[in-house]
C-alpha positions in Angstrom: 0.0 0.0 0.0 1.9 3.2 -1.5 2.2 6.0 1.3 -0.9 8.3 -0.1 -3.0 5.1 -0.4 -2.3 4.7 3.6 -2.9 8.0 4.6 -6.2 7.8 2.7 -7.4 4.8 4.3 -6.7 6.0 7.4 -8.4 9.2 7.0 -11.8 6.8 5.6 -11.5 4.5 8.1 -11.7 7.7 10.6 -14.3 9.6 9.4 -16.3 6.4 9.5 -15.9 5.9 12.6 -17.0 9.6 13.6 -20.3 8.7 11.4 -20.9 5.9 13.6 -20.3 2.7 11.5 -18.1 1.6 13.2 -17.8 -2.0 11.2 -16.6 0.1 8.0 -14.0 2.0 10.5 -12.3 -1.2 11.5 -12.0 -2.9 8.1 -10.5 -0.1 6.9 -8.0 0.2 10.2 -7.6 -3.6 9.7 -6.0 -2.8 6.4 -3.6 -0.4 7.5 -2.6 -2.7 10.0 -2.3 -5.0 7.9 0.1 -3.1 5.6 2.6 -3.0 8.6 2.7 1.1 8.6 -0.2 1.1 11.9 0.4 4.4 14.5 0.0 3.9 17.9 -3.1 6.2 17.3 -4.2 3.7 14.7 -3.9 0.9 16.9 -5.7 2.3 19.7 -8.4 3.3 17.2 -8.6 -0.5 15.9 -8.7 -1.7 19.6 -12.2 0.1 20.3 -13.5 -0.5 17.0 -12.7 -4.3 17.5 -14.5 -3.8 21.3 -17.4 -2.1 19.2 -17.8 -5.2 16.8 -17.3 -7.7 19.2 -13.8 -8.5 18.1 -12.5 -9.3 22.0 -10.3 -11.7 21.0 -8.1 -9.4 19.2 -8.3 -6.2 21.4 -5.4 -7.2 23.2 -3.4 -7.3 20.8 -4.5 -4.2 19.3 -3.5 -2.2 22.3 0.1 -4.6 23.1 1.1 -3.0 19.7 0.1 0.7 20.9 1.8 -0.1 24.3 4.7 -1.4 22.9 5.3 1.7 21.0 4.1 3.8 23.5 4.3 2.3 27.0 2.6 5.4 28.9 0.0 5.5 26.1 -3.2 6.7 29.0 -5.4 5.5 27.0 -4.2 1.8 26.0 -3.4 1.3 29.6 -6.6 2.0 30.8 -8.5 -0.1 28.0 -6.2 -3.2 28.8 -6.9 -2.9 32.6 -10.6 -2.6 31.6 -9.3 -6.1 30.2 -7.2 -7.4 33.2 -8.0 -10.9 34.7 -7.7 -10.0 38.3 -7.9 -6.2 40.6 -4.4 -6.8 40.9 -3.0 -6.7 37.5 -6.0 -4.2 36.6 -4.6 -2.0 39.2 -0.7 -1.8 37.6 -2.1 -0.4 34.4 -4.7 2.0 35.7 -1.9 3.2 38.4 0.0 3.8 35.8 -2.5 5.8 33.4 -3.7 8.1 36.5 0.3 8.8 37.4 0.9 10.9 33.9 0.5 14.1 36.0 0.5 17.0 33.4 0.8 14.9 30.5 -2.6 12.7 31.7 -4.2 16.3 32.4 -3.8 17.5 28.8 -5.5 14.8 27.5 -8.7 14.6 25.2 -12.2 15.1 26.8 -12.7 10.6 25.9 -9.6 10.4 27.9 -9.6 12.4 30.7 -12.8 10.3 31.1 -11.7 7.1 31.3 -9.3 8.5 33.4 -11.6 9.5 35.7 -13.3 5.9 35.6 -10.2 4.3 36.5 -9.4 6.6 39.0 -13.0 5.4 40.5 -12.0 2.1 39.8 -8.8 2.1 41.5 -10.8 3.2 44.6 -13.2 0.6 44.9 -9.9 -2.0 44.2 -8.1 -0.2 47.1 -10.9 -0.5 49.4 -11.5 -4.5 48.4 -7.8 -4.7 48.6 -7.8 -3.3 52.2 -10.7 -5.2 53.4 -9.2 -8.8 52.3 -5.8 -7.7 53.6 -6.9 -6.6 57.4 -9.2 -9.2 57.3 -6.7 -12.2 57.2 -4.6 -9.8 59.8 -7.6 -9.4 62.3 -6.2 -13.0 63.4 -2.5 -11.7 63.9 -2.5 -8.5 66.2 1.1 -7.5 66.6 0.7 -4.0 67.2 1.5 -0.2 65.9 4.3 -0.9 63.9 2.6 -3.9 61.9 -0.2 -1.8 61.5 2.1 0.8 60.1 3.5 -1.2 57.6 -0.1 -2.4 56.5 -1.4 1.2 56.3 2.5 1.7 54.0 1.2 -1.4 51.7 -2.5 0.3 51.2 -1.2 3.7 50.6 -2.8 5.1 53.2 0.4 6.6 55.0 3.3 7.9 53.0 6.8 6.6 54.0 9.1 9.2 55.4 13.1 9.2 56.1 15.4 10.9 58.4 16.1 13.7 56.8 18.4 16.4 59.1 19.4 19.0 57.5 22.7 19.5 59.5 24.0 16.2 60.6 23.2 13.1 59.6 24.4 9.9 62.1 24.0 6.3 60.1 22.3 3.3 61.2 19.8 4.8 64.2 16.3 3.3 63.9 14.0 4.5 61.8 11.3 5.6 64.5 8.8 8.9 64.7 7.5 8.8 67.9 8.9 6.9 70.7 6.7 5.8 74.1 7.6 7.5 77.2 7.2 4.3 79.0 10.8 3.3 77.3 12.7 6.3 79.4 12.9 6.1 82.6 13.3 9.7 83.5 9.7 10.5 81.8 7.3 9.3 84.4 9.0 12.3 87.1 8.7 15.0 84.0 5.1 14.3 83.5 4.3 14.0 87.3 5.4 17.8 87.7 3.1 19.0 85.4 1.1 20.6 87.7 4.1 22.3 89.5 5.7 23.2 85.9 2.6 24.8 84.7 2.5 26.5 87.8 5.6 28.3 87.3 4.8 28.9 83.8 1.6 30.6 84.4 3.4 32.7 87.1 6.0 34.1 84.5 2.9 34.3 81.2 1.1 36.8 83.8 3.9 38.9 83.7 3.7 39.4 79.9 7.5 39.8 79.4 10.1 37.0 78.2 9.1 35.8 74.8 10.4 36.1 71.7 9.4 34.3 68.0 10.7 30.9 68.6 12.1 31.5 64.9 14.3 34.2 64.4 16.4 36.2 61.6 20.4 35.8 62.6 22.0 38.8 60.8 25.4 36.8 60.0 23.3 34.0 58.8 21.2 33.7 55.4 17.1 33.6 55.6 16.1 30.8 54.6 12.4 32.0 54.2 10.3 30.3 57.2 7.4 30.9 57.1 6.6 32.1 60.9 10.3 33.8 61.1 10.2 36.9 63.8 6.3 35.5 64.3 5.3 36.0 67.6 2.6 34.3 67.1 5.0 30.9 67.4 7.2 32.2 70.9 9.8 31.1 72.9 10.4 31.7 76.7 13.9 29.9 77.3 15.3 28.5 80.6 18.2 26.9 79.2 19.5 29.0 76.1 22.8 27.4 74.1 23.8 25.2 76.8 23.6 28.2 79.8 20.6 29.3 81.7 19.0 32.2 81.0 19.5 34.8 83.8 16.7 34.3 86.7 15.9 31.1 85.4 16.5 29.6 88.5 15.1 31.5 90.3 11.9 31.5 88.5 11.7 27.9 87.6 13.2 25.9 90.2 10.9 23.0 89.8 11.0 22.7 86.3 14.9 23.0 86.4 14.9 20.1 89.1 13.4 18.5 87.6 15.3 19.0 84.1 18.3 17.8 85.6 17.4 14.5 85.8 16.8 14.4 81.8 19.9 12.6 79.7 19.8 16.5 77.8 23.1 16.5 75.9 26.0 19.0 76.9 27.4 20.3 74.2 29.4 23.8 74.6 27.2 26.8 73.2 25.0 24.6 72.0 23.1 22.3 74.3 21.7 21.7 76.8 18.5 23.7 76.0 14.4 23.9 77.4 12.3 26.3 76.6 8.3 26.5 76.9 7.0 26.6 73.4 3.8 29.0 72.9 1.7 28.5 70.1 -0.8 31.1 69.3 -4.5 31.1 68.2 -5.3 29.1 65.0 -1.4 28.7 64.2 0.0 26.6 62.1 3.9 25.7 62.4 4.5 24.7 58.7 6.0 20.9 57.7 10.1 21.3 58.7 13.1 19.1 59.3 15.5 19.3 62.5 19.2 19.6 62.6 20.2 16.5 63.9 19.3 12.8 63.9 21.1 12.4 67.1 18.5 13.6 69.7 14.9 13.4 69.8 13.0 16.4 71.1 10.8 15.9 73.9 7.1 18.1 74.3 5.5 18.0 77.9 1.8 19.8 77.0 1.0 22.4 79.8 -1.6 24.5 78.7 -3.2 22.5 75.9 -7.0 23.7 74.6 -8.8 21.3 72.4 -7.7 20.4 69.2 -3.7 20.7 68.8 -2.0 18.4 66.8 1.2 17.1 66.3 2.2 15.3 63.0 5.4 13.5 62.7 6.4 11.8 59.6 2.9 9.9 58.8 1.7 9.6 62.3 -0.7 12.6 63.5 -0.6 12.7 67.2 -3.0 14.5 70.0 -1.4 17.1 72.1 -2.8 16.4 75.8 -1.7 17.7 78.7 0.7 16.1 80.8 1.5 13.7 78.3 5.1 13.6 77.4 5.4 13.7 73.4 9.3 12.3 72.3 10.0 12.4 69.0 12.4 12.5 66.2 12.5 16.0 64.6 15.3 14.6 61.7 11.3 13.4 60.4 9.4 16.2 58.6 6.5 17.6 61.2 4.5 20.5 61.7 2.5 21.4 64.5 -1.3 23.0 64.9 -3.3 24.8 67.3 -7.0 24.7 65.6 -8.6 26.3 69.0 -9.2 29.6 70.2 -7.0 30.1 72.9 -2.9 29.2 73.6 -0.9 26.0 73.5 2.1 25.8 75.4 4.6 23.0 76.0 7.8 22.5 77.8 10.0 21.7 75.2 14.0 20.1 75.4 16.1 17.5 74.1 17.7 14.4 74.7 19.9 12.0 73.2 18.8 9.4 71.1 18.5 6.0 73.6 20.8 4.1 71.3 24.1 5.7 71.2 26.3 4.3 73.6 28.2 6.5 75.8 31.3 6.6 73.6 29.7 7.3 70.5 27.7 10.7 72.7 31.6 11.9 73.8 32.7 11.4 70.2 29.4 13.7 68.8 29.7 15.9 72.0 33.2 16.6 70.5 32.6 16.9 66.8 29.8 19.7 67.6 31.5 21.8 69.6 34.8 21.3 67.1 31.9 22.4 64.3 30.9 25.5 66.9 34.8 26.7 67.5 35.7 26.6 63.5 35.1 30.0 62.7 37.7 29.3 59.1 39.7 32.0 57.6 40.3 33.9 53.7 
């Protein structure tokens, strides 16, 4: 078939197909096909007229040719899930198709929707999926992290690293949130809340002593956060780069007591440091990363009004009062207070439970080495 012959055929066989007869459409497509010079367009074309004459039998192949030439081709994957055997392999070609991003969202008005029926699809496979899966685990309760690694497997949690954007220490666990029941220290902290918040309150009537927990360092570049010199995310420190803050002992005596039982690193000009967090009405502290994977950061709720969250990696946590909160800031978080009126929590540092005494001297040396170097031109 000479080149013009082709493009005529192809041209007939599509404006039959608009017309509706859809039998003269695919004979003519057939004979293009046959002639070896088929498009990926073509193909797809011949697929759905082959669906529209009953032709099943040959569909699949139809739309292995378009697939082969095009493997993201949106349209042939969803048509060959339409096809699939099983949810399962239905599901890796309609993932697939609805994954295109820009490319999926510039599509034609027929294929954005089938994209939106596989997209519906996909759902009501997710949900099946998820039903068959925790039903055969209902008879194996091992507890949060399983359950974690189911909600990974159904999508409905996304999978978060360590990601400090200082220092990075190899081979510690890959934990969010750690029980307070696993330190021993932590059941004294949380039975002084009452005479923590005391003190607190004490100091909040005065009105004096805060300042935006983030703020601009003149010697430093801004990075651009979003609450920087924002009052309405302060800071009233009691231990400030490793000293406390003057009157701090006076004015806190309790809460410094009983800080001084916490493993808090000491690290010169750095560490250790406590501070009571204040979180204003309707605030939101924006997703960010810690410094270091070599601590977790530890949040004793003192004045907590309803609905304040804390979301660390994929697990969203309540903030309640008296309940100690340890976690592992090298994880994305971000922090709300939904409510009307203030959140505060003690907030301070500890090292991480599994670096043995050695390996803390070693750090405790290589950060303040980092603090001294100053460098030279």
């Amino acid at each position: 078939m000479a080149q013009d012959d082709q493009r005529a055929t192809a041209q007939a066989g599509w404006a039959a197909w608009q017309r509706g007869d859809v039998a003269t459409a695919r004979a003519l497509f057939e004979d293009v096909a046959a002639a070896g010079v088929a498009t990926p367009a073509l193909w797809l074309l011949l697929a759905q007229a082959r669906i529209a004459t009953g032709a099943e039998d040959l569909v699949d192949q139809a739309l292995d040719h378009v697939l082969a030439m095009e493997p993201r081709n949106v349209a042939a994957l969803i048509l060959k899930g339409d096809r699939a055997a099983d949810d399962r392999a239905a599901t890796s070609y309609y993932q697939l198709a609805v994954s295109q991003g820009p490319s999926a969202q510039a599509a034609d008005p027929a294929t954005k929707a089938l994209i939106s029926q596989a997209q519906a699809k996909l759902a009501r496979m997710t949900e099946r999926f998820a039903m068959h899966l925790r039903g055969t685990m209902a008879a194996h309760p091992v507890g949060a992290r399983f359950d974690e690694a189911v909600a990974l497997v159904l999508g409905e949690k996304q999978l978060y690293f360590q990601s400090p954007t200082s220092f990075f220490f190899p081979g510690l666990p890959h934990r969010q949130f750690f029980p307070s029941t696993e330190f021993a220290w932590a059941a004294d902290v949380m039975a002084a809340t009452d005479d923590i918040e005391a003190e607190l309150r004490a100091v909040l009537k005065e009105g004096s002593g805060l300042s935006p927990y983030v703020r601009a360092d003149p010697t430093r570049a801004n990075r651009g956060h979003a609450l920087l010199d924002d009052p309405r995310w302060s800071a009233f420190h009691l231990i400030e780069n490793g000293e406390p803050v003057p009157n701090a002992t006076e004015r806190f005596p309790r809460t410094l007591e009983v800080l001084a039982k916490v493993p808090m690193p000491v690290i010169a000009a750095r560490s250790p440091m406590a501070l009571f967090s204040v979180l204003q009405p309707d605030t939101h502290i924006p997703p960010h990363t810690g410094m270091l994977n070599t601590r977790l950061i530890c949040h004793l709720p003192l004045i907590v009004p309803p609905d304040c969250t804390l979301r660390v990696g994929n697990q969203v946590e309540p903030v309640e009062r008296g309940k100690l909160m340890i976690f592992d800031d090298s994880f994305e978080h971000e922090a709300w207070n939904r409510s009307d009126a203030t959140r505060v929590v003690l907030l301070f540092e500890v090292w991480r439970p599994e670096l043995s005494a050695d390996e803390r001297a070693a750090l405790t040396a290589l950060f303040e080495s980092v603090g001294l170097y100053a460098g030279g031109q």
